[in-house]
PDB file of N, CA, C and O in Angstrom:
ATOM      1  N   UNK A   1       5.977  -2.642  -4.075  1.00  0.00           N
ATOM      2  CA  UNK A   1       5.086  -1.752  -4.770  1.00  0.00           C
ATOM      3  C   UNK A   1       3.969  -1.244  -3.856  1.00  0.00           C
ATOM      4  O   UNK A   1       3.496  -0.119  -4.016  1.00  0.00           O
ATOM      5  N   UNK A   2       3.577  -2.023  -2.957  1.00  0.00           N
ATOM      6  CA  UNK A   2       2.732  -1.976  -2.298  1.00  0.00           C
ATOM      7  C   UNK A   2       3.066  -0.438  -0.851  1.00  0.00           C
ATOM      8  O   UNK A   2       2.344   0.388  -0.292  1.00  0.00           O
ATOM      9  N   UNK A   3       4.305  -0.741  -0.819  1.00  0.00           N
ATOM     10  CA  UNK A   3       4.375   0.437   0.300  1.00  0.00           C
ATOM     11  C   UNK A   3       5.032   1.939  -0.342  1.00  0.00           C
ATOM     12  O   UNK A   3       5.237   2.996   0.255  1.00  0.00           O
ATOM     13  N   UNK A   4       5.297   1.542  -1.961  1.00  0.00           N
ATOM     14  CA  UNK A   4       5.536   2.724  -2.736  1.00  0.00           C
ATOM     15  C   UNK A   4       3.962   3.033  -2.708  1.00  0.00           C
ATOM     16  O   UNK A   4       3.775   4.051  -2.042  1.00  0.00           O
ATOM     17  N   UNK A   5       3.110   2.648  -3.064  1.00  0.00           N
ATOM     18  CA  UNK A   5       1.868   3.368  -3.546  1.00  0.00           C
ATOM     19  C   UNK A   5       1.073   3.807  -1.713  1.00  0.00           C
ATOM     20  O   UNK A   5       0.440   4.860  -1.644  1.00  0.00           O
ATOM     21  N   UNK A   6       1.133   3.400  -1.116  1.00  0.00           N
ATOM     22  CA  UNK A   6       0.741   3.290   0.523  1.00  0.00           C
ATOM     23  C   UNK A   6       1.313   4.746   0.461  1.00  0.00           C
ATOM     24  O   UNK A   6       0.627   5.689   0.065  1.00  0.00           O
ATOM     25  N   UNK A   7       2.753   4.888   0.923  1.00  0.00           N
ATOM     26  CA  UNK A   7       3.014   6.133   0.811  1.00  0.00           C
ATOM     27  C   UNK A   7       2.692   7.409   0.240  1.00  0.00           C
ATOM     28  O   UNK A   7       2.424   8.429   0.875  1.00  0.00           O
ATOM     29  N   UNK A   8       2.756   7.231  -1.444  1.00  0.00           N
ATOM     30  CA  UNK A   8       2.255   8.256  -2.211  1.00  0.00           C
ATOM     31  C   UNK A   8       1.070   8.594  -1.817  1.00  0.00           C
ATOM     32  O   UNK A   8       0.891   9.765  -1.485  1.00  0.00           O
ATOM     33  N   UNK A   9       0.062   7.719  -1.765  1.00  0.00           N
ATOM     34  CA  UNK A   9      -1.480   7.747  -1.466  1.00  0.00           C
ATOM     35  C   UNK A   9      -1.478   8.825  -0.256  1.00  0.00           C
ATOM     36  O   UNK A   9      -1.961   9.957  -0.286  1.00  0.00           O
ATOM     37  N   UNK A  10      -0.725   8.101   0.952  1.00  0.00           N
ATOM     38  CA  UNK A  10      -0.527   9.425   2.351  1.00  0.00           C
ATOM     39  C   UNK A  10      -0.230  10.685   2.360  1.00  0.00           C
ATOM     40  O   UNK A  10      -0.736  11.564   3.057  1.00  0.00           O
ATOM     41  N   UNK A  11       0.940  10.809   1.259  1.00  0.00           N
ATOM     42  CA  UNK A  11       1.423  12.234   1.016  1.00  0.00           C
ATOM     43  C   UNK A  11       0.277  12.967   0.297  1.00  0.00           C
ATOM     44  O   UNK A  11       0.042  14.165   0.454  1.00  0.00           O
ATOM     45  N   UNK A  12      -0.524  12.010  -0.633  1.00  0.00           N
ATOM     46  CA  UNK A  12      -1.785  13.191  -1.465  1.00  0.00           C
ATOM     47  C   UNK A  12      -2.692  13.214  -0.312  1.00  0.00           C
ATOM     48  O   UNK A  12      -3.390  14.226  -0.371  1.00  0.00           O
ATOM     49  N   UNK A  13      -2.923  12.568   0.606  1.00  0.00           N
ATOM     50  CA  UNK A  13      -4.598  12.728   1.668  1.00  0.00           C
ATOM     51  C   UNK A  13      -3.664  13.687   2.361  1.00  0.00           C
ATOM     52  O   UNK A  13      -4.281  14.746   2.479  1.00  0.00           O
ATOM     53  N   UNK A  14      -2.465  13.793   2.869  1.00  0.00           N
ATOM     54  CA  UNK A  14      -1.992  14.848   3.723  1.00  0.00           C
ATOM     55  C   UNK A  14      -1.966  16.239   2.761  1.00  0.00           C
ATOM     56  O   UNK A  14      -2.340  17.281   3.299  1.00  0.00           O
ATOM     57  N   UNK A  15      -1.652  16.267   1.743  1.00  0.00           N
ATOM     58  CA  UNK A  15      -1.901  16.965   0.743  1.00  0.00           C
ATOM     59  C   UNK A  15      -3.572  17.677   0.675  1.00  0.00           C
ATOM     60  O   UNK A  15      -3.650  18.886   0.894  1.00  0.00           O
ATOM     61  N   UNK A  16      -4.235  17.275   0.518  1.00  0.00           N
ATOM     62  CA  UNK A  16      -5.860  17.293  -0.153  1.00  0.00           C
ATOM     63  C   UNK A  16      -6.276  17.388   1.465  1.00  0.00           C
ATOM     64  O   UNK A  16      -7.469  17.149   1.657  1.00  0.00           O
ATOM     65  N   UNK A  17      -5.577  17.662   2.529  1.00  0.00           N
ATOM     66  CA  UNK A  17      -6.540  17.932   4.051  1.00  0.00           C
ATOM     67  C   UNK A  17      -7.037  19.494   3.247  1.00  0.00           C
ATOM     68  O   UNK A  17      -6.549  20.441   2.629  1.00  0.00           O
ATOM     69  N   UNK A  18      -8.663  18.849   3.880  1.00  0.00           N
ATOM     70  CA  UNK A  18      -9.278  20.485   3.962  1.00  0.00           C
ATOM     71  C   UNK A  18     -10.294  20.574   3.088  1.00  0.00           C
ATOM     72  O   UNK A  18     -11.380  21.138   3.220  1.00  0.00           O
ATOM     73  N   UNK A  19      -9.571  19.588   1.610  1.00  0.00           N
ATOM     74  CA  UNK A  19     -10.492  19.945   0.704  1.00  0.00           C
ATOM     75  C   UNK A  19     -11.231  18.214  -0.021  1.00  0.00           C
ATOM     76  O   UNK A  19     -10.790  17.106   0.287  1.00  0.00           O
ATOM     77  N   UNK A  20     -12.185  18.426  -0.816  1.00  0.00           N
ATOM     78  CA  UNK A  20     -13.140  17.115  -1.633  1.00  0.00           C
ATOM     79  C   UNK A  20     -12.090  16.470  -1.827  1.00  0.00           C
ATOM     80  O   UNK A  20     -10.989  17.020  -1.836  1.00  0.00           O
ATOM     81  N   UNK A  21     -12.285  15.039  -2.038  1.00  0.00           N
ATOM     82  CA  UNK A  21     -11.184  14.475  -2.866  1.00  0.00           C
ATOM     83  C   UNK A  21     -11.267  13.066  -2.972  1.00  0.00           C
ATOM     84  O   UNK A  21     -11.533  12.433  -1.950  1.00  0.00           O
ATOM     85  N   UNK A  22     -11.042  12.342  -4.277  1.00  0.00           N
ATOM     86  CA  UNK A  22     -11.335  11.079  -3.950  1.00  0.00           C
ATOM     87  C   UNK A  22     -10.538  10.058  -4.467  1.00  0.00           C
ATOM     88  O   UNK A  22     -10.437  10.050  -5.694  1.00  0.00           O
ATOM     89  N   UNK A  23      -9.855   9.062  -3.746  1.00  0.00           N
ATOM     90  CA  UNK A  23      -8.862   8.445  -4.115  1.00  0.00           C
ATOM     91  C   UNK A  23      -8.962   6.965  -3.864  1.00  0.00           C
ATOM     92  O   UNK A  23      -9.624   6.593  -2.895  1.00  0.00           O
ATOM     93  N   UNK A  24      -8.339   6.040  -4.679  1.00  0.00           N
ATOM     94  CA  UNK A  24      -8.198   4.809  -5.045  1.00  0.00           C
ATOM     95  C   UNK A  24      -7.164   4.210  -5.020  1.00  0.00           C
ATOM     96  O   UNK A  24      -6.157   4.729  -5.502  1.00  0.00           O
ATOM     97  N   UNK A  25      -7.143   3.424  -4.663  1.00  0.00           N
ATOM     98  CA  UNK A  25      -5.103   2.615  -4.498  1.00  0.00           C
ATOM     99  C   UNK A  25      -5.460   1.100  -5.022  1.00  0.00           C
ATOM    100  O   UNK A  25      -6.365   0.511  -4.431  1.00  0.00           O
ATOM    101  N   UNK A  26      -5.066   0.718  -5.656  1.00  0.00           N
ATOM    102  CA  UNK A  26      -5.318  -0.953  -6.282  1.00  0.00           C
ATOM    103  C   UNK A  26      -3.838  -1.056  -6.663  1.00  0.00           C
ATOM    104  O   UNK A  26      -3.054  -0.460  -7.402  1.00  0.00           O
ATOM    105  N   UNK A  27      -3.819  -2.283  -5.658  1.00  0.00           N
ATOM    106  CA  UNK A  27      -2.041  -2.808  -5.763  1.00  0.00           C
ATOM    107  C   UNK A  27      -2.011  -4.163  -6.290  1.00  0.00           C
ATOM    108  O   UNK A  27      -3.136  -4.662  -6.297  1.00  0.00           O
ATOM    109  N   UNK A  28      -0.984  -5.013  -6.787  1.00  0.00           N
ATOM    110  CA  UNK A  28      -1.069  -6.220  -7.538  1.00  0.00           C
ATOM    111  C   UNK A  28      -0.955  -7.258  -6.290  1.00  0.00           C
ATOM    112  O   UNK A  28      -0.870  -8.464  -6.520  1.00  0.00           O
ATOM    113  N   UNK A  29      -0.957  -6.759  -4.983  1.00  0.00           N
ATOM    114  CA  UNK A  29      -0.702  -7.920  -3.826  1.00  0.00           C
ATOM    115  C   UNK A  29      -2.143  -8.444  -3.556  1.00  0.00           C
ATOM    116  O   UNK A  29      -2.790  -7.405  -3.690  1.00  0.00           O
ATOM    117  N   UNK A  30      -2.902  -9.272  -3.305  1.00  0.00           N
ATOM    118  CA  UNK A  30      -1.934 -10.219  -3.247  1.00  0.00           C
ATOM    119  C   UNK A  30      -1.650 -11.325  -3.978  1.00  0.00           C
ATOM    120  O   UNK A  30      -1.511 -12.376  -3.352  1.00  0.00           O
ATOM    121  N   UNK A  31      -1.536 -11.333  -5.115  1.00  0.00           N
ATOM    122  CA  UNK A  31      -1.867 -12.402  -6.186  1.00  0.00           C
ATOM    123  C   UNK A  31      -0.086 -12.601  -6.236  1.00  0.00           C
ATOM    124  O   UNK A  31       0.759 -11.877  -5.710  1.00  0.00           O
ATOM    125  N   UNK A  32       0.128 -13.950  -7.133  1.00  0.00           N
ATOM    126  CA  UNK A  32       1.133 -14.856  -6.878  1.00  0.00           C
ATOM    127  C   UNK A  32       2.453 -13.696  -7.675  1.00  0.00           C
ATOM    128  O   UNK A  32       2.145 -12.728  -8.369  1.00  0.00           O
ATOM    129  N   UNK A  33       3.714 -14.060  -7.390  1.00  0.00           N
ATOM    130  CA  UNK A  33       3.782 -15.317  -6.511  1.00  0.00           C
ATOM    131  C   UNK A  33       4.130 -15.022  -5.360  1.00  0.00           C
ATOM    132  O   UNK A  33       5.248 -15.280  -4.914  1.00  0.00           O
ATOM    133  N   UNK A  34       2.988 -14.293  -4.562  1.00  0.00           N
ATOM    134  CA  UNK A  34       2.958 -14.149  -2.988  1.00  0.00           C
ATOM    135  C   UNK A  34       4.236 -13.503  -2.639  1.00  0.00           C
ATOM    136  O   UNK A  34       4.211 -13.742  -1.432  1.00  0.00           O
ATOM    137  N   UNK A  35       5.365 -12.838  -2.829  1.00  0.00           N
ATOM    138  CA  UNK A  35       6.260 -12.862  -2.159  1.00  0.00           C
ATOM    139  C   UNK A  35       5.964 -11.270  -0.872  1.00  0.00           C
ATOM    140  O   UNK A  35       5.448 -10.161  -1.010  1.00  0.00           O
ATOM    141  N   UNK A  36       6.565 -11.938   0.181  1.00  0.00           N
ATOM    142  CA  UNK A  36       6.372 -10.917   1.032  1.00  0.00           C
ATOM    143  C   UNK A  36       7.675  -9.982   1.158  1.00  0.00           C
ATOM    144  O   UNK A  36       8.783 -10.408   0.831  1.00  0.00           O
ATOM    145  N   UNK A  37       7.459  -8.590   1.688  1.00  0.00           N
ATOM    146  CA  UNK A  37       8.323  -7.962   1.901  1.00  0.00           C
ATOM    147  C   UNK A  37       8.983  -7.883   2.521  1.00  0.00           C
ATOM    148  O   UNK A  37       8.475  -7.067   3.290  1.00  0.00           O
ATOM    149  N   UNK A  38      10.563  -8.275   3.178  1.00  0.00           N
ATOM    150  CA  UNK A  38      11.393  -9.128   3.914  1.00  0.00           C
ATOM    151  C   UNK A  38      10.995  -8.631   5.679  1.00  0.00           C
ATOM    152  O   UNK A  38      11.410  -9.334   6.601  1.00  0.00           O
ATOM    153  N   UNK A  39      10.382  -7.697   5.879  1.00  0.00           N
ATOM    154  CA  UNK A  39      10.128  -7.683   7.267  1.00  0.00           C
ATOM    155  C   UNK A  39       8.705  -7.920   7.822  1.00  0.00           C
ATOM    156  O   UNK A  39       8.133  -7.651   8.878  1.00  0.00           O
ATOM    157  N   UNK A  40       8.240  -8.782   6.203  1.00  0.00           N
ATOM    158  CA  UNK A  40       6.799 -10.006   6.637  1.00  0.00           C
ATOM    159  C   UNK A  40       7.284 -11.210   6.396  1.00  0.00           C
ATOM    160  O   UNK A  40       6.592 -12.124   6.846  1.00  0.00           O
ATOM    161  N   UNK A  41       8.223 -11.504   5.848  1.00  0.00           N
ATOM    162  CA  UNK A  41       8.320 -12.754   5.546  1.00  0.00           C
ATOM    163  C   UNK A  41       8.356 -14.178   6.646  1.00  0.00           C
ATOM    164  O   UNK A  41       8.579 -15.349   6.339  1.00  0.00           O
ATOM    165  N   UNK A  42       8.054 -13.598   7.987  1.00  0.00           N
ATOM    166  CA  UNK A  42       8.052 -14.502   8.850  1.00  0.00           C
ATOM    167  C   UNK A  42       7.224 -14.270   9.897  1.00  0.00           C
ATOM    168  O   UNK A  42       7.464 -14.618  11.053  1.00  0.00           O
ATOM    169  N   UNK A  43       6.093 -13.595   9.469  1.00  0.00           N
ATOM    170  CA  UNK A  43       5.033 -13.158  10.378  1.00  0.00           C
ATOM    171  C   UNK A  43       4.073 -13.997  10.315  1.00  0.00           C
ATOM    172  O   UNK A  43       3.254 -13.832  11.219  1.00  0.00           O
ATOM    173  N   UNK A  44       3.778 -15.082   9.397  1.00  0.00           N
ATOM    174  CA  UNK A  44       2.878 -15.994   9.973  1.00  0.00           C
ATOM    175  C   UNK A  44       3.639 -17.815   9.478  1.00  0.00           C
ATOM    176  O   UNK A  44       4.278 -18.268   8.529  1.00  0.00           O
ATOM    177  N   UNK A  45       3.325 -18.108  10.199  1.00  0.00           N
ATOM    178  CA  UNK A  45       3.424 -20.004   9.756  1.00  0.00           C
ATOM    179  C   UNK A  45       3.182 -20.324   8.506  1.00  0.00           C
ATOM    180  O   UNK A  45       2.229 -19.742   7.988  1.00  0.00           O
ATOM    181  N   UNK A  46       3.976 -21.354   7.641  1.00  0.00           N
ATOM    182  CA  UNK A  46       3.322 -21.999   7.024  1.00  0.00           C
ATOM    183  C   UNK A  46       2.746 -23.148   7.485  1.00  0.00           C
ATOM    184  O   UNK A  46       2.028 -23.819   6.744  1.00  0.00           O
TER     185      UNK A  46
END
């Protein structure tokens, strides 16, 4: 969800170049149950 809304968010600021605009992104990460997206899932130690 997190890199669906990342994206959208990019396409509207690439969108809105030029002009006012003000935008907000609130994603449900990182609250449980933690799962990472398979090309984080081994980026840090447990």
């Amino acid at each position: 969800m997190a890199d669906v809304l990342s994206d959208l968010a990019a396409g509207f600021i690439r969108q809105a170049a030029g002009t006012p605009f003000m935008i907000e992104i609130a994603t449900f990460a990182p609250h449980a149950p933690y799962t990472p997206a398979p090309r984080d899932a081994d980026a840090l130690s447990s």
